[in-house]
PDB file of N, CA, C and O in Angstrom:
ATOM      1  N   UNK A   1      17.482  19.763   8.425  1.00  0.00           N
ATOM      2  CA  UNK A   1      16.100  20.046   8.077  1.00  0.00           C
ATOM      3  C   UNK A   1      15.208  18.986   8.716  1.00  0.00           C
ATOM      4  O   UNK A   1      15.209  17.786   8.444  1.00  0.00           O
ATOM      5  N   UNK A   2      14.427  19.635   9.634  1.00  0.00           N
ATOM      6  CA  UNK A   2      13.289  18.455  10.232  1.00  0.00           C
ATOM      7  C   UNK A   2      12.279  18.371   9.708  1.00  0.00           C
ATOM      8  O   UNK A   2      12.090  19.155   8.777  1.00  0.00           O
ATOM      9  N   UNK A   3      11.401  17.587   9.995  1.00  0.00           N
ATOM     10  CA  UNK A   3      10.056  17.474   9.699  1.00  0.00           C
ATOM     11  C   UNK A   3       9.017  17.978  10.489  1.00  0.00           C
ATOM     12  O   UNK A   3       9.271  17.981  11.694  1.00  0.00           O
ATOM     13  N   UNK A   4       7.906  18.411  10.154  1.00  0.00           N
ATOM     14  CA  UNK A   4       6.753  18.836  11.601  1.00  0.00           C
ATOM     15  C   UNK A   4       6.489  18.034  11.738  1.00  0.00           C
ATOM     16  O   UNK A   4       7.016  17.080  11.165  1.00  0.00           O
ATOM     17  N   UNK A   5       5.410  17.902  12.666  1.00  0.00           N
ATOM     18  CA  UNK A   5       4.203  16.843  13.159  1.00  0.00           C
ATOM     19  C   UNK A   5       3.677  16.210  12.148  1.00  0.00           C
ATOM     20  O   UNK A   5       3.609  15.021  11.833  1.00  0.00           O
ATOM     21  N   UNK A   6       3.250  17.361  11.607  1.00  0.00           N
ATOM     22  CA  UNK A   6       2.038  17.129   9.745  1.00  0.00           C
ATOM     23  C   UNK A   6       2.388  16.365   9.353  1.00  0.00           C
ATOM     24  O   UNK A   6       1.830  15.268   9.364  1.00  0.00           O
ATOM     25  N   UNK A   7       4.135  16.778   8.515  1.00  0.00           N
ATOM     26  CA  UNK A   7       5.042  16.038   7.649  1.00  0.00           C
ATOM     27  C   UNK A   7       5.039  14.285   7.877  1.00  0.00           C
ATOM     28  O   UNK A   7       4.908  13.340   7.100  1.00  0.00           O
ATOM     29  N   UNK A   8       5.251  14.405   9.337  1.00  0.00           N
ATOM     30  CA  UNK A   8       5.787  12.578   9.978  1.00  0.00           C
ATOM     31  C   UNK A   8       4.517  11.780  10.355  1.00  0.00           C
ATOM     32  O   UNK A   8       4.321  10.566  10.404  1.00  0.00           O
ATOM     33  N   UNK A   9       3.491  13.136  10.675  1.00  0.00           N
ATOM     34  CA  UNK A   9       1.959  11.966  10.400  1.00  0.00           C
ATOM     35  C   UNK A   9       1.551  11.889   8.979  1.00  0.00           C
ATOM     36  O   UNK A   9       0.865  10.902   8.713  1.00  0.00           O
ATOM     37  N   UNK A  10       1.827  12.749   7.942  1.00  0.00           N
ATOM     38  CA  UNK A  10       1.320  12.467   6.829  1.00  0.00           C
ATOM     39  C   UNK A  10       1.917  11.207   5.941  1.00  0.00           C
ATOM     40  O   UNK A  10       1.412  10.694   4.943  1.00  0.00           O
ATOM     41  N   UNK A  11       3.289  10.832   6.692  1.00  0.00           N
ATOM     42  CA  UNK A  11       4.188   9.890   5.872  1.00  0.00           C
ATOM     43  C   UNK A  11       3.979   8.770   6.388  1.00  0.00           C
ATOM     44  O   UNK A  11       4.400   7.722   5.897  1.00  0.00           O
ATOM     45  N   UNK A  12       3.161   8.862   7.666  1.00  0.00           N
ATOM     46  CA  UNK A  12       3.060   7.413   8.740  1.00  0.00           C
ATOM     47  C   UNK A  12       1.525   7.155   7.864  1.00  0.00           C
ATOM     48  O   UNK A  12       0.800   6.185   8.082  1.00  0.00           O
ATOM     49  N   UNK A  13       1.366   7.734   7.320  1.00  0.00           N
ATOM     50  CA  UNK A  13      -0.437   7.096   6.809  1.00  0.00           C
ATOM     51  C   UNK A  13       0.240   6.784   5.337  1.00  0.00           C
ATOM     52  O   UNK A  13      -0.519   6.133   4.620  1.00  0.00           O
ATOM     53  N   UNK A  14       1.274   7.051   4.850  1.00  0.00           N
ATOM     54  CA  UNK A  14       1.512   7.116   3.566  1.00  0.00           C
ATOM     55  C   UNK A  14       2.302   5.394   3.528  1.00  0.00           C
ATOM     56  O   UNK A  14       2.113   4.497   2.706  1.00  0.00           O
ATOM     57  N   UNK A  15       3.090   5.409   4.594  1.00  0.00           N
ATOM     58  CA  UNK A  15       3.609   3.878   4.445  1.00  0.00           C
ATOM     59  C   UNK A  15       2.287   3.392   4.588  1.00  0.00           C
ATOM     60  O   UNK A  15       1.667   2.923   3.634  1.00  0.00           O
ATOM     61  N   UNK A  16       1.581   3.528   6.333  1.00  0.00           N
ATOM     62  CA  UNK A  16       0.741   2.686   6.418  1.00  0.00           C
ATOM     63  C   UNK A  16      -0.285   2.311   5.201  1.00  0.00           C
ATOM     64  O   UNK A  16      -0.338   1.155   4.780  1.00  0.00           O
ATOM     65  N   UNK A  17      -0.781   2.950   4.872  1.00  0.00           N
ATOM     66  CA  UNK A  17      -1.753   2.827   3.681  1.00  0.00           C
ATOM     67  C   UNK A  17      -1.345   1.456   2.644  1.00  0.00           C
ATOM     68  O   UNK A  17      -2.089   0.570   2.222  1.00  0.00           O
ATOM     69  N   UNK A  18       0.572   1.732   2.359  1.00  0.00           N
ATOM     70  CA  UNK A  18       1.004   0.881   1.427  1.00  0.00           C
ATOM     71  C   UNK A  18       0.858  -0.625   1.937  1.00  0.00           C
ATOM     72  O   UNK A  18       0.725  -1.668   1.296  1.00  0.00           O
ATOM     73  N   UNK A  19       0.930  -0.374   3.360  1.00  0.00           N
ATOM     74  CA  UNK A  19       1.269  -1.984   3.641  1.00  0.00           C
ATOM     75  C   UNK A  19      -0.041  -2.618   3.910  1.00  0.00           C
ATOM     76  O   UNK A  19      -0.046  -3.840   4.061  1.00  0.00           O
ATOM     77  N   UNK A  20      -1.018  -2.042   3.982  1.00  0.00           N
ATOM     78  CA  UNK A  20      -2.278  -2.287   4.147  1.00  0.00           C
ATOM     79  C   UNK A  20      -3.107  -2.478   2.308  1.00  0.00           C
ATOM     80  O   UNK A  20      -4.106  -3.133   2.010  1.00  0.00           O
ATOM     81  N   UNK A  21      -2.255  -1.673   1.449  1.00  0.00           N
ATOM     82  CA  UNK A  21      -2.734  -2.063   0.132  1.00  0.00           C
ATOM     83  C   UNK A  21      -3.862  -0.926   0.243  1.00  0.00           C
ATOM     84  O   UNK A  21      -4.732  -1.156  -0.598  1.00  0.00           O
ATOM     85  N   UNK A  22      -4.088   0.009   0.856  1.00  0.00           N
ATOM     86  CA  UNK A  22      -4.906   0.858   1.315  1.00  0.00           C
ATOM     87  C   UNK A  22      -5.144   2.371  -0.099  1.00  0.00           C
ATOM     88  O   UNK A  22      -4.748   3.406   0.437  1.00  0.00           O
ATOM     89  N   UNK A  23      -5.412   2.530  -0.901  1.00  0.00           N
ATOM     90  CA  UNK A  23      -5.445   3.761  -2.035  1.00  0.00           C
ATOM     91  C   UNK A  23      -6.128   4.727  -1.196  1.00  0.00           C
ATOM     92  O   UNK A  23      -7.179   4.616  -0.564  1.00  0.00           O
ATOM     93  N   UNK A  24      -4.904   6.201  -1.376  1.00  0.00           N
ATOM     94  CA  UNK A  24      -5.516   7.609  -0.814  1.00  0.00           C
ATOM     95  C   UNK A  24      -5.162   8.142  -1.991  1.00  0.00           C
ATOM     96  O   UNK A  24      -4.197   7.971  -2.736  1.00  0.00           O
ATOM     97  N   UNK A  25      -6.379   9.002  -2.032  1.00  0.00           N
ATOM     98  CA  UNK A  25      -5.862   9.687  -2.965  1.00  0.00           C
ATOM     99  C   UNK A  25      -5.081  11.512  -2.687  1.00  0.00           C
ATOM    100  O   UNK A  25      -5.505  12.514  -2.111  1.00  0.00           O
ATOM    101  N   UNK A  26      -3.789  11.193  -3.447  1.00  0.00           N
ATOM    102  CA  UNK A  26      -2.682  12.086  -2.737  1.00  0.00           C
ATOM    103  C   UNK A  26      -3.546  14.109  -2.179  1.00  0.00           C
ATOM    104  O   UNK A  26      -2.971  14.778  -1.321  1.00  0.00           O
ATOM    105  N   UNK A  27      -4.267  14.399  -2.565  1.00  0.00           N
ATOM    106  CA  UNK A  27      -4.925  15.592  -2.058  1.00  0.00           C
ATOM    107  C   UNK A  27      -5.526  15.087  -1.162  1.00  0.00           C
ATOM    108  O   UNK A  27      -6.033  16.117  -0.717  1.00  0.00           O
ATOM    109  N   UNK A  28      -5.870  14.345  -0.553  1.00  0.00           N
ATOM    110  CA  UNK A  28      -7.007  13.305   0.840  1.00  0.00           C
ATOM    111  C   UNK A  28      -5.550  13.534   1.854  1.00  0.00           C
ATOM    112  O   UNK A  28      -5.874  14.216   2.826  1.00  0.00           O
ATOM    113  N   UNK A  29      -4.518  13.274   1.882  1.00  0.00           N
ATOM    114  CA  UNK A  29      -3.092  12.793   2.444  1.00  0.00           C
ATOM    115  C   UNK A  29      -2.891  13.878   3.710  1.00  0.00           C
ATOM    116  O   UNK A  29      -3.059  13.657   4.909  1.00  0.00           O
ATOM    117  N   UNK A  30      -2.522  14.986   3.123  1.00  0.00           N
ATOM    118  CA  UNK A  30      -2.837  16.094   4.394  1.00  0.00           C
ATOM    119  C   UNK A  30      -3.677  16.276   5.407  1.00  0.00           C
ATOM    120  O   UNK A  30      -3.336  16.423   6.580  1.00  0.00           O
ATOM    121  N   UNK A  31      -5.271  16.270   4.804  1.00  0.00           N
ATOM    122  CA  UNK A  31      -6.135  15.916   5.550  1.00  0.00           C
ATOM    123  C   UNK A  31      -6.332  14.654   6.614  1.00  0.00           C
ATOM    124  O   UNK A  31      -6.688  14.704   7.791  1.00  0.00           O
ATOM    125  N   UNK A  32      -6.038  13.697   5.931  1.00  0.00           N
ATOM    126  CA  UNK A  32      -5.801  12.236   6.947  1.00  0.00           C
ATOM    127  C   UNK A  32      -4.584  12.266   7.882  1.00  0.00           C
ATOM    128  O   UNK A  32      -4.585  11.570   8.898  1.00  0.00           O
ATOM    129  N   UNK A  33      -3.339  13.213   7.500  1.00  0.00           N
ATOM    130  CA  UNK A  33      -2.228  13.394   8.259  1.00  0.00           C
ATOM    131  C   UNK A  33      -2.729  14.410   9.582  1.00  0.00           C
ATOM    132  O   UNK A  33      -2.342  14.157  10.722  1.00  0.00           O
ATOM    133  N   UNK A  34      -3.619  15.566   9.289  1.00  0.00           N
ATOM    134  CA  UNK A  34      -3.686  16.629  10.186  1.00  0.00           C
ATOM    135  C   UNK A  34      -4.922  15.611  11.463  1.00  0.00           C
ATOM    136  O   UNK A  34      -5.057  15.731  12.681  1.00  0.00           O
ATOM    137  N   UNK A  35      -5.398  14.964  10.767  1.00  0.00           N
ATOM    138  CA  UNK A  35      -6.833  13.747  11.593  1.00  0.00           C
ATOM    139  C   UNK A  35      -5.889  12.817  12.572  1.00  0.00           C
ATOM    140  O   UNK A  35      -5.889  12.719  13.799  1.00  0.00           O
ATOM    141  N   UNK A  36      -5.137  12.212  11.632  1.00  0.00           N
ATOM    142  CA  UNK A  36      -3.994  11.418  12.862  1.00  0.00           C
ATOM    143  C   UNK A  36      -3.745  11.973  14.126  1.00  0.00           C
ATOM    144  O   UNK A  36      -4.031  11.603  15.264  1.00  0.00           O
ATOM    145  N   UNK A  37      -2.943  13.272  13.517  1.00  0.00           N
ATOM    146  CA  UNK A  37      -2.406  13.931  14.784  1.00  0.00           C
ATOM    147  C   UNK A  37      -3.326  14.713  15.752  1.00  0.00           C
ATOM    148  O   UNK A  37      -2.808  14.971  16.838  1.00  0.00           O
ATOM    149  N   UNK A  38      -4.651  15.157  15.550  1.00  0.00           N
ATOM    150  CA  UNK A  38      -5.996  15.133  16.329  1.00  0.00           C
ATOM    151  C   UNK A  38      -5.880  14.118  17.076  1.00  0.00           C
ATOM    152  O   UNK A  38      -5.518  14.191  18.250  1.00  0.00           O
ATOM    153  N   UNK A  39      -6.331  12.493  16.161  1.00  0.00           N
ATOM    154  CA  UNK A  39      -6.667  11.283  17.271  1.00  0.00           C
ATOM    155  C   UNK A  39      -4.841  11.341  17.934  1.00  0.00           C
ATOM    156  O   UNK A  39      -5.053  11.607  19.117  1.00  0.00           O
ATOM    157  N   UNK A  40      -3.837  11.272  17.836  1.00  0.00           N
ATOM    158  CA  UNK A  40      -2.574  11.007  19.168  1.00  0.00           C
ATOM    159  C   UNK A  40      -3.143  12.229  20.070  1.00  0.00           C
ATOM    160  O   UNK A  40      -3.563  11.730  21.115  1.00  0.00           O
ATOM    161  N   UNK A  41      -3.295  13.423  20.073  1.00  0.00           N
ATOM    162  CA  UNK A  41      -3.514  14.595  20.766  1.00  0.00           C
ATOM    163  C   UNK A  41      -4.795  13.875  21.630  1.00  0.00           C
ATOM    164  O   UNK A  41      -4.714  13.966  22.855  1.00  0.00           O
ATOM    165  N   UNK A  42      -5.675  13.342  21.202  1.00  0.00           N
ATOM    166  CA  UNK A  42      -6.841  12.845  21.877  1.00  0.00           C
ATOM    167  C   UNK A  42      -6.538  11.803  22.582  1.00  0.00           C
ATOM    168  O   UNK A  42      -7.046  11.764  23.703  1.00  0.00           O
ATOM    169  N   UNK A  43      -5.875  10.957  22.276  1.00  0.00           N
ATOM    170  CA  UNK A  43      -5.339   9.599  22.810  1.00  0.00           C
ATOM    171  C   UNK A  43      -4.208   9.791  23.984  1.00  0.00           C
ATOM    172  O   UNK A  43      -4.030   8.996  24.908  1.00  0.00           O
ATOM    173  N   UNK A  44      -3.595  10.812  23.797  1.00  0.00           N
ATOM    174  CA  UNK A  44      -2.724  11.191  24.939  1.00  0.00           C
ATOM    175  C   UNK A  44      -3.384  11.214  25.907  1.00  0.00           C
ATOM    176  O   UNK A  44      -3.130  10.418  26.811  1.00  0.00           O
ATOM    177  N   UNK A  45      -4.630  12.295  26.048  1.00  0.00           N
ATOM    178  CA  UNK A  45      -4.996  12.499  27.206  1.00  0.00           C
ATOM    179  C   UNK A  45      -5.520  11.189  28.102  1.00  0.00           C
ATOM    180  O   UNK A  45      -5.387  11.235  29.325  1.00  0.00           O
ATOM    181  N   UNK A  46      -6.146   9.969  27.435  1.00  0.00           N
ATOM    182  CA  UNK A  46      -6.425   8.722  27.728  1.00  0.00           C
ATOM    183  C   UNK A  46      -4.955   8.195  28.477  1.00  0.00           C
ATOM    184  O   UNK A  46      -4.899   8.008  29.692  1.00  0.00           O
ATOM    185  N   UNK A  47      -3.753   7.984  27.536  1.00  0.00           N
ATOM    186  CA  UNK A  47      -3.167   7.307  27.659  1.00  0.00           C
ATOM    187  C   UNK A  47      -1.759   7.745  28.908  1.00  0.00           C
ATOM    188  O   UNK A  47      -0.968   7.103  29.598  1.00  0.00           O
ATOM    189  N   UNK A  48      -1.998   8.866  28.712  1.00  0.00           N
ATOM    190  CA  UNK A  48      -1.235   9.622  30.295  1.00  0.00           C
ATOM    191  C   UNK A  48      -1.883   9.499  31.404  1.00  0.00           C
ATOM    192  O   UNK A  48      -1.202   9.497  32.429  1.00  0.00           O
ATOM    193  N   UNK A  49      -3.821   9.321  31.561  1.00  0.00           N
ATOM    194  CA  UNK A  49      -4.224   9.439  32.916  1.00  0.00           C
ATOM    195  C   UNK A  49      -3.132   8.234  33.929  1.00  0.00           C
ATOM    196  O   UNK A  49      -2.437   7.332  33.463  1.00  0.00           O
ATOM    197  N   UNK A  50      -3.284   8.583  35.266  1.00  0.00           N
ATOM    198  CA  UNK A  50      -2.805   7.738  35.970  1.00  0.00           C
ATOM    199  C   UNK A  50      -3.816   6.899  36.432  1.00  0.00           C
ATOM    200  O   UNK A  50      -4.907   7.297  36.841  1.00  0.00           O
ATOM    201  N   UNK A  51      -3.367   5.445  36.353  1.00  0.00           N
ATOM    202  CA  UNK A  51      -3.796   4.434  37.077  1.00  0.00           C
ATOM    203  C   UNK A  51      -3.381   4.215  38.230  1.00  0.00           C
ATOM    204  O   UNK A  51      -2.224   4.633  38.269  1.00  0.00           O
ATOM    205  N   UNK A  52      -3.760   3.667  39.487  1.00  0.00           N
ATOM    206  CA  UNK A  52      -3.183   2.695  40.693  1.00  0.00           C
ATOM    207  C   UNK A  52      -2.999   1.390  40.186  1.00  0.00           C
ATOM    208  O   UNK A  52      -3.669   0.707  39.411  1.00  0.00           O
ATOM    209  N   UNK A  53      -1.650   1.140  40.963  1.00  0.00           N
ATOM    210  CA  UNK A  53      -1.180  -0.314  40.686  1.00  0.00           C
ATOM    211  C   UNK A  53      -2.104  -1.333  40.887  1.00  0.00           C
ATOM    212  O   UNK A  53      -1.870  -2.527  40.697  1.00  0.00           O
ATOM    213  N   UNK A  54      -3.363  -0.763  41.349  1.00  0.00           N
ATOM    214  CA  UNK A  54      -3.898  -2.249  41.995  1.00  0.00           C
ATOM    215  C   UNK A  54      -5.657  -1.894  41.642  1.00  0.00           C
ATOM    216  O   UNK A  54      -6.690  -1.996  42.305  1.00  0.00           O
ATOM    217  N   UNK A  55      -5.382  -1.506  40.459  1.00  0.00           N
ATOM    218  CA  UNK A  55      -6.943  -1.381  39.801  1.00  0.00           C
ATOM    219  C   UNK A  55      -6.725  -2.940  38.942  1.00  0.00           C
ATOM    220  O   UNK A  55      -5.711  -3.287  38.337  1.00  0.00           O
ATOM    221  N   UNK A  56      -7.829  -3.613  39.086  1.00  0.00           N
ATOM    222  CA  UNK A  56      -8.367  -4.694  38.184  1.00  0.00           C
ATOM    223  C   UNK A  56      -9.162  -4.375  36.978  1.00  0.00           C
ATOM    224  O   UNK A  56     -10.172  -3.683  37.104  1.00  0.00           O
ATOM    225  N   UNK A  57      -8.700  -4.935  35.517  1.00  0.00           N
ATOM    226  CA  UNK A  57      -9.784  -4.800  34.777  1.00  0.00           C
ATOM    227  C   UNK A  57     -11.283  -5.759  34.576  1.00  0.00           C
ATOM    228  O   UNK A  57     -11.323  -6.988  34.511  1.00  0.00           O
ATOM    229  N   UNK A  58     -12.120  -5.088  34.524  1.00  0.00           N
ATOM    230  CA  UNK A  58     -13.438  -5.453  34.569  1.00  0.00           C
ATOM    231  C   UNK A  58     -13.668  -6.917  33.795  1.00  0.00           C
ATOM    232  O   UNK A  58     -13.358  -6.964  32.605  1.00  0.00           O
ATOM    233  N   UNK A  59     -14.186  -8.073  34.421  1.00  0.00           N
ATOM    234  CA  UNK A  59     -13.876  -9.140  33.710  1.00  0.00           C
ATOM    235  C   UNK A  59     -15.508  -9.498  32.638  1.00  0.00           C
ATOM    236  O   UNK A  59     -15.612 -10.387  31.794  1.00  0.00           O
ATOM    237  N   UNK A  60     -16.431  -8.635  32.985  1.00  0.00           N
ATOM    238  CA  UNK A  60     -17.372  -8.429  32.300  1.00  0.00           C
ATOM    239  C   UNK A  60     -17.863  -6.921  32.650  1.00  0.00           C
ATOM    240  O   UNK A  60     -17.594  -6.351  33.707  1.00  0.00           O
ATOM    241  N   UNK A  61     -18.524  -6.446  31.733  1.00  0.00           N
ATOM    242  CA  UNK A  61     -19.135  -4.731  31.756  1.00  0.00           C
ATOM    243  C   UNK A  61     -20.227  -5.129  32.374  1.00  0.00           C
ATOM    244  O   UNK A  61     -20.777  -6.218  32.209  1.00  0.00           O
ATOM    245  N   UNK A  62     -20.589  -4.210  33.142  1.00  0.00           N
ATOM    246  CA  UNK A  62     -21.919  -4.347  33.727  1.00  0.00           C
ATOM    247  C   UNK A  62     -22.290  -1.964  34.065  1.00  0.00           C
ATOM    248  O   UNK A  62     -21.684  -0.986  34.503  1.00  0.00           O
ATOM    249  N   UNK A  63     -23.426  -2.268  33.554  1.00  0.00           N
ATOM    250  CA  UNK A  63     -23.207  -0.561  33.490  1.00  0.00           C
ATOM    251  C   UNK A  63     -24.287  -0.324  34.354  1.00  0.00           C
ATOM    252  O   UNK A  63     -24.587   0.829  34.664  1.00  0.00           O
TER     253      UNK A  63
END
């Protein structure tokens, strides 16, 4: 028996919360689990683009 997505993000906010001393209240839990897995789905797309080996990061912003 596996777990979904839901299940293993809803339990990753459920430790996290504890170790942070963090109170959800358990009907909030799903909702904050289904939000997690939104922000990784969002963060993927960031965190897959490709870089070149030989990009420098910006040592001050200038816009």
């Amino acid at each position: 028996m596996g777990t979904t997505p839901e299940q293993s993000q809803t339990e990753y906010v459920e430790q996290m919360a504890k170790l942070i001393d963090l109170p959800i209240k358990p009907e909030y839990l799903p909702g904050v689990g289904e939000n997690f897995e939104r922000i990784a789905a969002i963060a993927q797309i960031v965190t897959e683009f490709p870089l070149p080996d030989t990009i420098e990061a910006a040592p001050v912003f200038e816009p």
